[in-house]
NUDO-596704 format. One line per 2 residues: number of its first residue (from 1); for each residue x, y, z of C-alpha. Coordinates in steps of 0.001 Angstrom, whole numbers. Example, Ala and Ser with C-alpha at 12.3 -4.5 7.8 and 13.67 -1.06 7.14 Angstrom:
residues 2
1) 12300/-4500/7800  13670/-1060/7140
end
This chain:
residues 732
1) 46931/15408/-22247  44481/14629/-20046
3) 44264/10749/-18111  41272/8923/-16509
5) 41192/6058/-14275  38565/4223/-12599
7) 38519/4669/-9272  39370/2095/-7090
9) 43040/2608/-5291  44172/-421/-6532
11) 43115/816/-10555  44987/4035/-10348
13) 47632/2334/-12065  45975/1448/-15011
15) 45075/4919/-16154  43902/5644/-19886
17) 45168/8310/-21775  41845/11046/-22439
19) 42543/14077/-24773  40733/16625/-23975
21) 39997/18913/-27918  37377/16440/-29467
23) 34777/19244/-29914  31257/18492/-29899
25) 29198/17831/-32782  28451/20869/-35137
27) 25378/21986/-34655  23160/21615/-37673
29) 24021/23900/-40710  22005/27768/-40623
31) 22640/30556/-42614  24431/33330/-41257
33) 22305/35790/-39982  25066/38169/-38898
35) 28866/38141/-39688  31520/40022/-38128
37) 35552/40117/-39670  36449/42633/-37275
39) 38262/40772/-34510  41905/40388/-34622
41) 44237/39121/-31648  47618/40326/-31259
43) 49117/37645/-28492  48030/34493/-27204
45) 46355/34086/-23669  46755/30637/-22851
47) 46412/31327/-19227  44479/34398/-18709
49) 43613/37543/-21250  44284/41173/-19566
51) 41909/42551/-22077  38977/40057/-20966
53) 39925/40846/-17843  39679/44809/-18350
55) 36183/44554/-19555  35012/41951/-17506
57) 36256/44325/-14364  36221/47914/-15767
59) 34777/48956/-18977  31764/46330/-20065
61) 29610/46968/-21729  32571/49055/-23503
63) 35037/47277/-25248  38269/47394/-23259
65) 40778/50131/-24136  43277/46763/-24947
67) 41136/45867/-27598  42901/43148/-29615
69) 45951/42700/-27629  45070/39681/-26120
71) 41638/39237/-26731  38782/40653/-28705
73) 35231/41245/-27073  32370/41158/-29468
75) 28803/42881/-28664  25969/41293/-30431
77) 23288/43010/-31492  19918/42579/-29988
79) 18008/41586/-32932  20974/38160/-33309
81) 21544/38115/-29733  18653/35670/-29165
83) 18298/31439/-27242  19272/29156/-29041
85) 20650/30963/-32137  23795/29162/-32993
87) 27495/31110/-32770  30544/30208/-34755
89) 34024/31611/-34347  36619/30894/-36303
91) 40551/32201/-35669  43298/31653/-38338
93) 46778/33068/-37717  49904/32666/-40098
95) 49737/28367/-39535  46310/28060/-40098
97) 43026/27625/-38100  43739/28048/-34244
99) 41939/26768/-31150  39492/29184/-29903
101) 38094/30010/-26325  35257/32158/-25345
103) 33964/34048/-22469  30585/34287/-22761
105) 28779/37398/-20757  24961/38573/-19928
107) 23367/41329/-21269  24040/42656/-17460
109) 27451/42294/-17983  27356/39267/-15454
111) 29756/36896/-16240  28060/33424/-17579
113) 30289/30740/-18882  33081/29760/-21275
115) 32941/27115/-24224  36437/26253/-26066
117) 37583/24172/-29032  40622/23091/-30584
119) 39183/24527/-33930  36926/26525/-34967
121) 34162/27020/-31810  30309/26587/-32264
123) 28052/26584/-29759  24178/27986/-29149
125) 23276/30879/-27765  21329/31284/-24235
127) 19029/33487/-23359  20450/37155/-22346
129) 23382/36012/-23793  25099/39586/-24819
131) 29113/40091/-25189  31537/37637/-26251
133) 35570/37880/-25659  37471/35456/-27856
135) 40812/34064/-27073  43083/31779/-28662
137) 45991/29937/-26274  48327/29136/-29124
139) 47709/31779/-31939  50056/35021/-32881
141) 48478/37835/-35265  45006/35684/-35277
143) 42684/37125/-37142  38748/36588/-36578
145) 35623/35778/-37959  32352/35586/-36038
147) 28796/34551/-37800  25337/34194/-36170
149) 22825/31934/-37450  19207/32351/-36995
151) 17732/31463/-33654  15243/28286/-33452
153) 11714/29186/-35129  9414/26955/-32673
155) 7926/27975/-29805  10429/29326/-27141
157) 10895/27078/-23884  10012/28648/-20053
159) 13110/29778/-18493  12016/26733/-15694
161) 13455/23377/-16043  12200/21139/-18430
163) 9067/19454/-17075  9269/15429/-18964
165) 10758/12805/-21219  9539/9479/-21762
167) 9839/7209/-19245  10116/4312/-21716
169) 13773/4645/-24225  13627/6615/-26518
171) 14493/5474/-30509  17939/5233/-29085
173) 17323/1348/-28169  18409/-465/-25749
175) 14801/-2439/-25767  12123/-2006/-23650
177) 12250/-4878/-21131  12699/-3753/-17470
179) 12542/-5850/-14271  8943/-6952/-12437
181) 8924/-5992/-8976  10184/-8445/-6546
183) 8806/-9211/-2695  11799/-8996/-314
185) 9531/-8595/2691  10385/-11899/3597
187) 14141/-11554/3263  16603/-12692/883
189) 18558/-16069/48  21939/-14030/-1453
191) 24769/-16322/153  27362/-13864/95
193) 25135/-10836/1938  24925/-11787/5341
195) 28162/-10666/7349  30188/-13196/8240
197) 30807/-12600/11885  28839/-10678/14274
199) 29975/-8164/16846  27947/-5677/19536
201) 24277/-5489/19197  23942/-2776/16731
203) 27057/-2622/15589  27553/-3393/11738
205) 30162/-6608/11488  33099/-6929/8568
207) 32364/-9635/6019  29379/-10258/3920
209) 27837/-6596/2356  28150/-4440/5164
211) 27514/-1654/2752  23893/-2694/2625
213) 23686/-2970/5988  24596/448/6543
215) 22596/2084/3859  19489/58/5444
217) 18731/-1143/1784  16709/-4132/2790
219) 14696/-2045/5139  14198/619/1984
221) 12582/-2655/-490  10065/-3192/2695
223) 8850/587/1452  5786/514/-995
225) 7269/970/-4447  11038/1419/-3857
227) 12953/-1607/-5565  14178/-110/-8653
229) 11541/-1576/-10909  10990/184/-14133
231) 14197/2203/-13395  17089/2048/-16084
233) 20558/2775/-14293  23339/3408/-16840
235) 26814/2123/-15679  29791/4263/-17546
237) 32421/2305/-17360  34861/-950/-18500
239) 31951/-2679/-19355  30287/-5527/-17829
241) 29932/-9553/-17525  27117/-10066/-19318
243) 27335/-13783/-18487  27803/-13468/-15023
245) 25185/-15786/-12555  24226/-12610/-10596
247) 23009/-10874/-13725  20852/-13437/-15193
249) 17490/-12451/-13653  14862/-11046/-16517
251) 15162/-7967/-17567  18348/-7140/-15568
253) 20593/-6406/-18254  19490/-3800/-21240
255) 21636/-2926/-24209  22392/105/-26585
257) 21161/-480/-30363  24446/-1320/-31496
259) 23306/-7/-34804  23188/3353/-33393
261) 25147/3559/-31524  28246/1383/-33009
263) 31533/2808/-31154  29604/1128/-27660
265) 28491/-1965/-29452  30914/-4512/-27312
267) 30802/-4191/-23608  32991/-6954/-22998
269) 34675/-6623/-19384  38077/-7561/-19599
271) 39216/-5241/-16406  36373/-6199/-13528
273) 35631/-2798/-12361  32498/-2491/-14608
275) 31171/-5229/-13209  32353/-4949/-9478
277) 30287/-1254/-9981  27272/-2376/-11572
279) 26845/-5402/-9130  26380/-2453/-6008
281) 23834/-1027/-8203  21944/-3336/-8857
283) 22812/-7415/-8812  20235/-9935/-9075
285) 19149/-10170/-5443  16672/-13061/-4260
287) 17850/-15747/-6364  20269/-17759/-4180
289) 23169/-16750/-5825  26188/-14433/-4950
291) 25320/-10650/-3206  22789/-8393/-3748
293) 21523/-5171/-5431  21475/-1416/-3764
295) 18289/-1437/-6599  17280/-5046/-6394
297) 14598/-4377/-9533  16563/-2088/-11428
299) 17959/-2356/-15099  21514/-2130/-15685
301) 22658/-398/-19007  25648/-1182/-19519
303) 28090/1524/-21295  31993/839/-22099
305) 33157/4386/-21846  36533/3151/-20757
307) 37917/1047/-23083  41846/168/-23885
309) 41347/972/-27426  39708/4585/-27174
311) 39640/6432/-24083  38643/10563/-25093
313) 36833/12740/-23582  34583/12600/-27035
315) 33617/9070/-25851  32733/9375/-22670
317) 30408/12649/-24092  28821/10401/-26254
319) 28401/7736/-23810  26444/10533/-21797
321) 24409/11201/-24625  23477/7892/-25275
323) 22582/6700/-22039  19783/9671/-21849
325) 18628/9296/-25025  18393/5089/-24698
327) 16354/5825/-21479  18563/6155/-18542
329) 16799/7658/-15201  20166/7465/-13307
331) 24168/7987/-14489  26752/6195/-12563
333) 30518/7637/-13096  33069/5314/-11382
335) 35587/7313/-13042  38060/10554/-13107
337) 40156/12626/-14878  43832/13648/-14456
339) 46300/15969/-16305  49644/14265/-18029
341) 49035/11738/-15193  49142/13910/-11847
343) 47020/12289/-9873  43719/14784/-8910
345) 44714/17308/-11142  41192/16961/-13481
347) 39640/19830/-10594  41866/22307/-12147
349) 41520/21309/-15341  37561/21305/-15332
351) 37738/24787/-13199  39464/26132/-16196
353) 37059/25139/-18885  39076/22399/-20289
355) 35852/20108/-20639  33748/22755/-21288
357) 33452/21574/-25250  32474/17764/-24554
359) 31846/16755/-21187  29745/19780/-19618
361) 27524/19835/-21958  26372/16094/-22199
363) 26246/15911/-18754  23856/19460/-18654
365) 22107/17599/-21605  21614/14761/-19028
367) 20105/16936/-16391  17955/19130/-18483
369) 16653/15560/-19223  15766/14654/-15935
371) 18748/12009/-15318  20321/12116/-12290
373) 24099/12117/-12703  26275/10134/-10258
375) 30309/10150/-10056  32965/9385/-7799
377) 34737/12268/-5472  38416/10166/-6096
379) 40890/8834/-4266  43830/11283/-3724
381) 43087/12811/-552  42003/16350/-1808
383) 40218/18408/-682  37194/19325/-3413
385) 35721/16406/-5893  37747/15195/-8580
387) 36005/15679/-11937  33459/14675/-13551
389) 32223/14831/-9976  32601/18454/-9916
391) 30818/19051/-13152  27380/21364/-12032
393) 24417/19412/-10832  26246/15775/-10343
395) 25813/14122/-7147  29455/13948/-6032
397) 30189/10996/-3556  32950/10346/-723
399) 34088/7270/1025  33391/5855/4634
401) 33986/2832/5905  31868/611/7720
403) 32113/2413/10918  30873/5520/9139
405) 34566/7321/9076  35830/8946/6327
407) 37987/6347/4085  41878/7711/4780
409) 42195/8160/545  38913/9676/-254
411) 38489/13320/-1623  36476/15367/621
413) 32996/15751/-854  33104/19398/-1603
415) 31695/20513/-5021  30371/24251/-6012
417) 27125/23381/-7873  26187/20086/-6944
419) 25116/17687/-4253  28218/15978/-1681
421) 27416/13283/-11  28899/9681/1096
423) 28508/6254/907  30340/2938/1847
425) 33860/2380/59  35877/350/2151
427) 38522/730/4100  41273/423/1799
429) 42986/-2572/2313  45288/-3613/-195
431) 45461/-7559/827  43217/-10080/-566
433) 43220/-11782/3307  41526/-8791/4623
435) 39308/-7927/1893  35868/-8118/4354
437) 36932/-4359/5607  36313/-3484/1721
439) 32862/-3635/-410  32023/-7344/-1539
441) 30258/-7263/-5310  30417/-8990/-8355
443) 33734/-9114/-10697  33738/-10193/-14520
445) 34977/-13693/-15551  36710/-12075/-18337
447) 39230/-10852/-16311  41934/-11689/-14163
449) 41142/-11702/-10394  44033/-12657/-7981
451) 41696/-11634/-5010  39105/-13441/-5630
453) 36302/-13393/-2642  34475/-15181/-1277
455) 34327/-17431/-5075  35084/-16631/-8244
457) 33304/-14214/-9935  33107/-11937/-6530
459) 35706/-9865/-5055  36312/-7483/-2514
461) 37611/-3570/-3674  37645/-447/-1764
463) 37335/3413/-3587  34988/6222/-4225
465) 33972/4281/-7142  32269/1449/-4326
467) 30662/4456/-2959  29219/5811/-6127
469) 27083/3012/-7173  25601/2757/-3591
471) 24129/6204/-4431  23282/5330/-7822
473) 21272/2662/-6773  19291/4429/-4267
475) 18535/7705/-6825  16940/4386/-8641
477) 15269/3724/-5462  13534/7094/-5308
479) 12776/7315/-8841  10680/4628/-8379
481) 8846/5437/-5585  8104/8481/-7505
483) 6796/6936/-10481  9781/6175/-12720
485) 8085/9503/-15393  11361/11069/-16022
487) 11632/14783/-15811  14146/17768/-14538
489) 11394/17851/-12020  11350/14530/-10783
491) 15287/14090/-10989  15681/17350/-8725
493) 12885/16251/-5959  15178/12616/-6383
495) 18292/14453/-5502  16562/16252/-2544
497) 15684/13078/-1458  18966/11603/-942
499) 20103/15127/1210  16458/14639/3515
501) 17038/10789/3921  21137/11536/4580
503) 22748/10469/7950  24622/13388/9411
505) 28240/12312/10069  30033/15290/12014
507) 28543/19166/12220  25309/18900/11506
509) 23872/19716/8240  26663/20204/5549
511) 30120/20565/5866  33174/19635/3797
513) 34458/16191/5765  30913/14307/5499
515) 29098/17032/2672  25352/16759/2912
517) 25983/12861/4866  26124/9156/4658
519) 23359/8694/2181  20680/6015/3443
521) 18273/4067/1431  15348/3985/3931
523) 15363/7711/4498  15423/8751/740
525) 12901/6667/291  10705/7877/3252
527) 11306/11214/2531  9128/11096/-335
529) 5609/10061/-723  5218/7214/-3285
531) 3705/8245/-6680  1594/5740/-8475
533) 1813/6209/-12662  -1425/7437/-14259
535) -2592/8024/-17382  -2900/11788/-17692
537) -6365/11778/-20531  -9609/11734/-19401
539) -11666/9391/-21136  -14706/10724/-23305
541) -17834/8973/-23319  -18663/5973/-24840
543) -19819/7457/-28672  -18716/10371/-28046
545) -17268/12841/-30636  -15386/15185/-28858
547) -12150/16140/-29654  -9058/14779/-27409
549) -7179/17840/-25981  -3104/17710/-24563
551) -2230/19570/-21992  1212/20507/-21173
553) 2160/21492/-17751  5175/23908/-17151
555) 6891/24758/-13245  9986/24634/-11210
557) 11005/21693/-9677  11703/23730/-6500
559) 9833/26298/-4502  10212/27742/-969
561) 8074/27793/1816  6937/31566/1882
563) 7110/32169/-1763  5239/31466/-4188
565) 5368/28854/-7140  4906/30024/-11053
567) 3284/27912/-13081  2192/27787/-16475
569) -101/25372/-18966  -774/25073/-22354
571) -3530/23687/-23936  -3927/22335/-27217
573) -6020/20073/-29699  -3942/18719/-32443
575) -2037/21404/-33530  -4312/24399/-32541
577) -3857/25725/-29035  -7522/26102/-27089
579) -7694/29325/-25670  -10486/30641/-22852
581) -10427/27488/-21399  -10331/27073/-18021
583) -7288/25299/-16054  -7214/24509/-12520
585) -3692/24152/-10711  -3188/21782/-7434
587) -147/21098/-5291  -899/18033/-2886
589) 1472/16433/-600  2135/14926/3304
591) 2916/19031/4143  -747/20209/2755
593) -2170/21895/-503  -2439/25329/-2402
595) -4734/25296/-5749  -4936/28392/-8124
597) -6602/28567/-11326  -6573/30668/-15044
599) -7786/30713/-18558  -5869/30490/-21663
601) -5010/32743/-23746  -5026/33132/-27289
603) -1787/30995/-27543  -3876/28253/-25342
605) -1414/29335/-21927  -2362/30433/-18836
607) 84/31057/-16187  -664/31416/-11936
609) 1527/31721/-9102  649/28940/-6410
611) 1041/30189/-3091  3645/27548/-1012
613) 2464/27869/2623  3503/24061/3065
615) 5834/22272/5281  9049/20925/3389
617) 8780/17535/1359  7607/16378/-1897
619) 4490/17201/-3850  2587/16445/-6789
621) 1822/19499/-8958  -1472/18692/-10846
623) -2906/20637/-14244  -6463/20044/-14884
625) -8865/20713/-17770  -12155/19333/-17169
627) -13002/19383/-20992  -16880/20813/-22351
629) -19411/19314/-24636  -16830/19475/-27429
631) -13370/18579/-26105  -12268/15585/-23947
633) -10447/16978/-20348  -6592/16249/-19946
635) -4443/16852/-17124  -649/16617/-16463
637) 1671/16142/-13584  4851/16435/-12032
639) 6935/16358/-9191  7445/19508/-6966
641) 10162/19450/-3811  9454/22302/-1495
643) 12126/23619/295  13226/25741/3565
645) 13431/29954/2727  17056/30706/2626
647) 17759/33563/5256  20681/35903/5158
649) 22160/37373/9150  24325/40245/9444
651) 26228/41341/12683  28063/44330/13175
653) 29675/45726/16632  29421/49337/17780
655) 31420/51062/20314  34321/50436/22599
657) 34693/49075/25994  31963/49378/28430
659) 29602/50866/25203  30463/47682/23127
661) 27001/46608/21557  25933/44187/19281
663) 23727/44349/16292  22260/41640/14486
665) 19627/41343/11258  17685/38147/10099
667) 16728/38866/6987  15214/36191/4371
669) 17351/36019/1036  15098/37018/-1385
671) 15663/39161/-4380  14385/41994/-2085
673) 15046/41003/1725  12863/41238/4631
675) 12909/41080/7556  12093/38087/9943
677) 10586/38748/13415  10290/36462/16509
679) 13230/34714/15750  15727/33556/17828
681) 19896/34645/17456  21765/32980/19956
683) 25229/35290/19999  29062/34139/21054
685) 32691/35941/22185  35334/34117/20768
687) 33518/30725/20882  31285/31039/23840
689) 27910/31372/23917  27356/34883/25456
691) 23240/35184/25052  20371/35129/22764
693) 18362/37765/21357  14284/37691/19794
695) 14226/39646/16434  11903/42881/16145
697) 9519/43624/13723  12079/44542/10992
699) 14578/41300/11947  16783/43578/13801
701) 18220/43767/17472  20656/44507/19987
703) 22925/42903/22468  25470/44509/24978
705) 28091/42215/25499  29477/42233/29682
707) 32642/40997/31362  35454/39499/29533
709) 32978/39616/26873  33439/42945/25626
711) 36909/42493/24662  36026/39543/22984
713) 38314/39399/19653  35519/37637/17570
715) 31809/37692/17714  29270/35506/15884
717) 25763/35026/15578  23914/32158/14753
719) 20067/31705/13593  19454/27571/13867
721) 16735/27837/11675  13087/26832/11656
723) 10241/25446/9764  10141/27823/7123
725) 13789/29218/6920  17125/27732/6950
727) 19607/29023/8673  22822/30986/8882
729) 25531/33015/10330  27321/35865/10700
731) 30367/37073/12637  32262/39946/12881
end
């Protein structure tokens, strides 16, 4: 059994029990297409398979000469093998139907992912998806049954991220109200914000929200466009206060359409933490009451994914689900998982694939969606996020307190896939006398609060799950200042923003104490230019008859500096596609331009590649069909964050002695490397700087170490990096 807890120190007590085998739901009933009764499994693998591990090592795209001892590897056909088509595989041994894992592999043999179920296991296919080895952790003498079902007949997506969704909810509910923008430029009347004693010029006092103070969120709302207006920020967690003073501005609160979505009809807060967390993201701020907002204009939608009465891992999926689909821009995660109890242990247990039938895939629904997923690192001292912050793509955030140290209990902010960074959590005091060292937010009526600061209905708590929301709110920050149109696009260029506006803490750039930095509302903010929403037709004449045209615009939400950017549009009028029209392609921002055109085809899509010779930042990618005497022009946009070139340096040392030399190669990391010349390598002996070297024309040279230098036990070369390429190192 699994356990999850919110995360404040003082909550890890009060831990829900999780079970981790509700599957997800089926996918929608198809025909098989393909069958296969072939498999049969001698031996359970409930820790690892030796015949998985045979093919995955040796023999694929064989089958492993251990065929069916522990494991069975299946080898789809090509014609079956296609996105989206849907895969079920059933195992039943002597007792009946068993739980079923899968290790899913590319048609390269490259190992992909694994999906598991306590049942029978359905999931879709992905593109290049090839080979297949089925496992079961509990069954003896299980014999197997795979079918195929036909793969989706619409048109095929790009393999680039998914370019929009509406901005407004979807018919998911919720209702459509959001927040006006406020003026803050004046300051703001919140009682409990200002700190409550004052120390060295510069220096940021205890009491009050010191947390805002640190973040520099007033100083972000001073920023055209960047209060959180128009932005919905869904709040997983024990629910919220929906009576509370500090949430009583219009349009502040939004709710799920309880008819839809019944199982998170009652959000009734009978813990505090829900509120405590949704109060950093976004209280009322400006109305003379209580503390303020991270996103003063933001919406808060509300989400009881931890509740007393049903706590599984199927619920919190859902809860996922329904936040995107009811409109969500941001995800905040107060909240981790732990096996039978042992604190921390969720890591291992996500590492493993034990989520990999519920959680994973709402939250990679969530991000294909263009919602940027927030959760809290933990609180056990470890050193990698707890989960769901380790889940790909989710912003994982640590703890500091207010003199920008690491909070003692915090998990370190290191995560494979996604974004680390940290925000203010407090301190961790325990005592309700000393509670201005911890972060000062709202707490529900509706439940009990011995600590009560500095009135009822506020309190003082300390945890990753204080520092989570701080991010949360300033994601909501950025997504307005881009426009609030949500899109995998505009969520990635959101998450760059909060690693360009970041405060390094220790080494700079990343590193595991600090991750990416203390995030910092002004800079995210400022590191993007602010995008005002248009509407994307162009008007025909007055009496005119021509037909209105829709054109869809298709690209990467990424790009590096000396590369180039692919992008592809499709036009279409009704439910024809236009082809041999022309489309022009534009890529504006602070950094410069690059335009391209093409002509459609006859599917009405024309592809280019847009050549990124730009400084790093944000920029708007443009589509544009200036129409003809029978069609109306259209036009489409999104959000494009270009990024440094990674580079890749080697170093290898040749001869002995007096002969010792040094040879180093700066190479960008392309598919296909070249070199980079005129760079500079500056070189080091065991930890001292020993010289620098200038690159040649193919990104090589040499250095001859002298002295004590050539005995030197370790050597390492470092490229700082530069406009257009990150850097790296090398040692040897």
């Amino acid at each position: 059994m699994l356990h999850v807890s919110r995360l404040t120190r003082a909550g890890l007590a009060a831990a829900l029990v999780l079970g981790v085998g509700a599957a997800l739901p089926s996918l929608a009933a198809e025909p098989a297409v393909y069958s296969d009764d072939s498999g049969f499994i001698e031996l359970p693998a409930p820790l690892a398979s030796t015949s998985d591990y045979a093919f995955d090592f040796l023999t694929c795209p064989e089958a492993p000469p251990n065929q069916g001892v522990d494991a069975w590897v299946y080898a789809l056909p090509e014609e079956v093998a296609l996105g989206g088509a849907p895969v079920t595989v059933t195992g039943t041994d002597a007792a009946g139907t068993t739980d079923i894992t899968a290790f899913v592999y590319d048609d390269d043999c490259t190992y992909d992912r694994v999906v598991s179920s306590d049942a029978a296991l359905t999931f879709p296919l992905e593109d290049d998806d090839r080979y297949i080895a089925v496992t079961t952790a509990v069954g003896m003498g299980t014999a197997l049954l795979l079918e195929v079902g036909a793969a989706p007949t619409g048109e095929p997506s790009p393999t680039t991220s998914p370019t929009s969704s509406p901005s407004a909810p979807p018919g998911g509910g919720g209702g459509g109200e959001v927040m006006t923008r406020g003026d803050y430029s004046g300051g703001v009347n919140d009682p409990f914000y200002p700190e409550a004693s004052t120390g060295p010029v510069g220096e940021i006092g205890p009491g009050g929200q010191w947390g805002m103070r640190v973040i520099r969120a007033e100083q972000a709302w001073q920023q055209p466009q960047a209060t959180g207006a128009g932005i919905r920020v869904a709040v997983l967690d024990s629910g919220l206060d929906v009576t509370h003073e500090d949430f009583q501005c219009p349009g502040k609160i939004a709710r799920l359409d309880s008819t839809a979505y019944p199982r998170f009809a009652d959000v009734t807060d009978t813990d505090g933490h829900g509120t405590h967390v949704a109060g950093i993201v976004g209280a009322c701020t400006g109305n003379g009451t209580g503390v303020v907002g991270t996103a003063p204009d933001a919406t808060i939608l509300p989400i009881q994914a931890l509740s007393p009465d049903d706590a599984t891992a199927d619920r919190l999926a859902e809860a996922i689900r329904a936040a995107v689909d009811s409109g969500a821009h941001v995800i905040n995660m107060s909240l981790g998982f732990s096996a039978a109890g042992v604190p921390g242990t969720g890591s291992a247990v996500a590492l493993l694939g034990g989520f990999a039938d519920d959680i994973d895939p709402a939250i990679e629904y969530a991000v294909a969606q263009g919602v940027v997923v927030v959760a809290a690192a933990g609180n056990e001292s470890f050193p990698v996020c707890g989960y769901p912050a380790l889940a790909d793509d989710v912003v994982c955030v640590g703890s500091t307190d207010r003199r920008d140290l690491n909070a003692w209990y915090g998990n370190f902010p290191v995560t494979p896939t996604g974004i680390a960074l940290m925000a203010p959590g407090g301190s961790g005091q325990v005592f309700c006398d000393v509670q201005s060292e911890n972060v000062l937010s709202t707490y529900s009526t509706q439940a009990e609060n011995g600590c009560a600061y500095p009135a009822e209905g506020y309190a003082g708590l300390d945890g990753t799950s204080m520092a989570s929301p701080h991010v949360a709110g300033v994601a909501a920050l950025v997504y307005d200042r881009l426009g609030g149109q949500r899109s995998a696009a505009a969520a990635a260029a959101v998450k760059q923003a909060l690693v360009d506006g970041a405060v390094d803490l220790y080494t700079p750039g990343y590193d595991p104490m600090s991750g990416e930095g203390r995030v910092d509302a002004l800079g995210a903010v400022q590191a993007v230019t602010a995008v005002t929403p248009t509407a994307t037709p162009t008007p025909s004449p007055t009496g005119s008859t021509s037909a209105a045209t829709d054109l869809a615009l298709i690209a990467p939400g990424t790009g590096s500096t000396t590369d180039s950017l692919p992008v592809a549009a499709r036009l279409s009028q009704g439910d024809e596609r236009v082809s041999g029209a022309p489309v022009e392609f534009a890529l504006a921002g602070p950094g410069g331009s690059s335009s391209t055109a093409g002509t459609t085809d006859a599917d009405g899509v024309t592809t280019a590649e847009l050549p990124l010779d730009l400084a790093p930042g944000s920029y708007t990618l443009t589509a544009t069909y200036a129409g003809d005497s029978g069609r109306q022009g259209s036009s489409a946009e999104q959000a494009v964050v270009v990024v440094r070139d990674a580079t890749a340096t080697t170093l290898a040392v040749e001869g002995k002695g007096g002969n010792r030399t040094l040879s180093v190669t700066l190479v960008d990391a392309d598919d296909t490397p070249t070199g980079l010349a005129g760079r500079s390598v500056v070189l080091f002996a065991d930890g001292r700087e020993i010289g620098t070297v200038t690159t040649g024309a193919d990104g090589s040279a040499r250095f001859a170490p002298t002295g004590r230098d050539r005995g030197a036990k370790a050597y390492e070369a470092r490229f700082a990096g530069d406009d257009s390429y990150e850097g790296s190192t090398a040692t040897a």
